[in-house]
C-alpha positions in Angstrom: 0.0 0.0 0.0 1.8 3.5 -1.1 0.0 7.1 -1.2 -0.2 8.5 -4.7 1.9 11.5 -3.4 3.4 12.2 0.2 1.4 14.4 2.5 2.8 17.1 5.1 1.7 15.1 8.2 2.8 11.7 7.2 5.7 11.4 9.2 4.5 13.6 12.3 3.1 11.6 15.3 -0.4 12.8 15.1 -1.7 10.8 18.7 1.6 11.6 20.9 1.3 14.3 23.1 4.0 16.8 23.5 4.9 15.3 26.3 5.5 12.0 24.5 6.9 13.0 21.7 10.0 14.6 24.2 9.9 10.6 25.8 9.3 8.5 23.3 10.4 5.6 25.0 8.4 5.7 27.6 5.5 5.0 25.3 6.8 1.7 24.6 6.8 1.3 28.4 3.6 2.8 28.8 2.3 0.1 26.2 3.5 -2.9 28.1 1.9 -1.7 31.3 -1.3 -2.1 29.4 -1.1 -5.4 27.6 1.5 -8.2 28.5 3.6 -9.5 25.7 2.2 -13.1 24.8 -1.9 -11.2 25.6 -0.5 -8.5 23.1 0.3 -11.4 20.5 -3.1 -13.0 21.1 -5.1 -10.2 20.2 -3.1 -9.0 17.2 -3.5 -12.9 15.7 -7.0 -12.7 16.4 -7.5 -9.4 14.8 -5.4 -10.4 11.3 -7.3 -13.4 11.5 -10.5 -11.8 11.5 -9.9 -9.6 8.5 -8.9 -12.5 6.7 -12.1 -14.2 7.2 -15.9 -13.7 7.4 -15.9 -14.4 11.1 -16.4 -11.9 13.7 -13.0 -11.4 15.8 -13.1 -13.3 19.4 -12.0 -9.9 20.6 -14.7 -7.3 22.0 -14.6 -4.3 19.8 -13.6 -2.4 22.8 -10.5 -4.6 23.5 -10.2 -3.8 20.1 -10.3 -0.1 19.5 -8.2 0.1 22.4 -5.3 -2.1 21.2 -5.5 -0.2 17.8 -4.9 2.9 19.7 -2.0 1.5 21.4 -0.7 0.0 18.6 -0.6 3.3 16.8 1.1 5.0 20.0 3.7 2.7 19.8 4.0 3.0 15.8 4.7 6.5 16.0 7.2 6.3 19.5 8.9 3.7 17.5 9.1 6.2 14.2 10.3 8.8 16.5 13.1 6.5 18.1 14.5 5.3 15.0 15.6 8.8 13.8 17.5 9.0 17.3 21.2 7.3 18.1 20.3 4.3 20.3 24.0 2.5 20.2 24.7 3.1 23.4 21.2 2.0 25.1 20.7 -0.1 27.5 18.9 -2.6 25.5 21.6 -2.7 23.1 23.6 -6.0 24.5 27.0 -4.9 22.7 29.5 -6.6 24.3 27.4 -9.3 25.3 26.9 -10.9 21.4 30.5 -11.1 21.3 31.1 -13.5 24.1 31.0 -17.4 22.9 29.9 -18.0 26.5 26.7 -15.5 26.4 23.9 -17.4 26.8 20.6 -16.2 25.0 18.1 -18.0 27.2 18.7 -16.2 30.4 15.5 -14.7 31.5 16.6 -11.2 32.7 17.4 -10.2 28.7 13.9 -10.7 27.4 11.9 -11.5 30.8 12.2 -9.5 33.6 9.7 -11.6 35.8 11.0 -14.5 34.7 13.9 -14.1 37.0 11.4 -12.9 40.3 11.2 -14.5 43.1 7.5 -14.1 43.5 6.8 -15.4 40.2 4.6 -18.6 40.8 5.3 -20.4 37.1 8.4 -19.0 35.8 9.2 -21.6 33.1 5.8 -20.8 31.2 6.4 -16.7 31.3 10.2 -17.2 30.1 8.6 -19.5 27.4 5.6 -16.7 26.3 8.0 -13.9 26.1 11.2 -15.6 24.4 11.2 -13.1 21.2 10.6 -16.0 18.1 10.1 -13.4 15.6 13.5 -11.6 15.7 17.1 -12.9 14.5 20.2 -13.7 16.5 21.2 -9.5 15.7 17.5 -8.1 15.9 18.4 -9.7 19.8 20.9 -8.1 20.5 20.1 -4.6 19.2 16.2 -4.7 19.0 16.1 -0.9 17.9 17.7 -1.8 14.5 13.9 -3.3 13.9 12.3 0.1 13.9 14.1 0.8 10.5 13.2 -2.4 9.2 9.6 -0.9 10.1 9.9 1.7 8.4 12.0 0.4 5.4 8.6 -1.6 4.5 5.9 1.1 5.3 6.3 4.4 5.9 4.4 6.5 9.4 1.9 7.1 6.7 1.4 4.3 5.7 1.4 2.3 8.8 -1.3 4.7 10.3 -3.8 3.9 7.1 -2.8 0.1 6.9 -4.0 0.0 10.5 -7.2 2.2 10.0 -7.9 -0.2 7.0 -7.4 -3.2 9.0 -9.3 -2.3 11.8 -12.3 -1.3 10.1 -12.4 -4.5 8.2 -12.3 -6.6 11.4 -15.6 -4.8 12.5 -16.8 -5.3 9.3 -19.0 -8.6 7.7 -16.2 -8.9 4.6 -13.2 -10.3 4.2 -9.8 -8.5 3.0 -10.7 -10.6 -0.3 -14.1 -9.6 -0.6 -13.1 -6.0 -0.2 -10.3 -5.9 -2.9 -7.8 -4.4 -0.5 -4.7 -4.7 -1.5 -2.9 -6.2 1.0 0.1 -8.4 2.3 -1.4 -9.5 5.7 1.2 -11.5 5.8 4.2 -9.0 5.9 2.4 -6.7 8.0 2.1 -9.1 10.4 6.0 -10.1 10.2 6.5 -6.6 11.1 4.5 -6.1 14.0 5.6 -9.6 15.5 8.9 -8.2 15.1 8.0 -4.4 16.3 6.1 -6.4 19.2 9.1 -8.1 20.0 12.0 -5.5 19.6 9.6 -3.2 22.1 9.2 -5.6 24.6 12.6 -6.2 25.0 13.7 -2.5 25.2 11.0 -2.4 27.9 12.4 -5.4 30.2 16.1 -4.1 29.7 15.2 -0.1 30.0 12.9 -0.2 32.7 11.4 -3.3 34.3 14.4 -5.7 35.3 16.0 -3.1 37.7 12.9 -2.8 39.2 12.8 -6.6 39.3 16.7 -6.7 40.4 15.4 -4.4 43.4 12.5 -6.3 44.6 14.7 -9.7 44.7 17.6 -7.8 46.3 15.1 -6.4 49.1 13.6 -9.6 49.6 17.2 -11.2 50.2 17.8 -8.7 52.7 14.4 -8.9 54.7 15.3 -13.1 54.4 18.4 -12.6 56.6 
């Protein structure tokens, strides 16, 4: 899907507030506090399927509106972030992918409550969260995915993809019986992957120091 010609507010974040647009990455944040990861991956399934299909999505059309909100919030933060310089980042594991001895599957890299000590079923969170949709690099810099997202659509685009997309899945038709011209199936890859790359720049940015700092308080109340 490409406009005919560019328009002035294409690439301007048209939902952020001022506020957000100053700190974008707290929108990613903000977005995780709303919908965990593997819920997140439910409902955008469900809503592709949906289009695809004559059948109503199992989805509310509140839960629905509400995560297409979101999902545009996080579009635009994730715009926003990928004109900034993110080497040195926290979520950027630099030295880390060139160790032989790193080991991918430790939880505190993609699942900060995987590593709690007050989570009751650890094994199945760790398992929900691992990131299956990015590469071994994606990994270990998840902000070189923005540009990825952006390579394939532009802000623009994105915003009118998702507009399409969600009226369809209130709609009785199918993306087929509406002609749009579509490929579901890459714009899903790149929201897997957008889902993905955020979640880990949340859990590395934000959530496993607070984690770190609950454990290390419960250690000392332990003693």
């Amino acid at each position: 899907m490409i406009f005919d010609a560019p328009r002035p507010w294409d690439n301007l974040p048209l939902r952020l507030s001022n506020e957000e647009i100053s700190q974008p990455y707290e929108v990613i944040h903000d977005f995780f506090s709303a919908f965990e990861k593997h819920r997140t991956i439910i409902i955008l399934q469900r809503w592709l399927y949906s289009v695809c299909s004559n059948k109503k999505c199992k989805e509310s059309p509140s839960t629905l509106l509400f995560f297409y909100e979101k999902i545009e919030y996080l579009i635009e933060a994730a715009y926003l972030i990928s004109q900034l310089n993110n080497s040195e980042r926290k979520a950027v594991l630099q030295n880390d992918s060139k160790n032989d001895d790193f080991n991918i599957m430790n939880a505190e890299y993609f699942c900060a409550w995987g590593s709690s000590k007050f989570t009751q079923n650890p094994a199945k969170l760790i398992w929900q969260d691992f990131p299956r949709s990015l590469s071994t690099k994606e990994f270990f810099n998840p902000y070189s995915v923005f540009k990825k997202t952006f390579r394939f659509y532009s802000l623009g685009e994105w915003r009118q993809e998702l507009s399409n997309l969600f009226n369809m899945a209130l709609s009785k038709e199918s993306l087929l019986d509406d002609g749009l011209d579509t490929d579901i199936l890459s714009v899903e890859k790149h929201l897997l992957k957008l889902i993905d790359a955020s979640h880990l720049i949340d859990i590395r940015e934000f959530r496993l120091d607070y984690v770190t700092s609950i454990n290390g308080k419960s250690s000392e109340d332990n003693r």
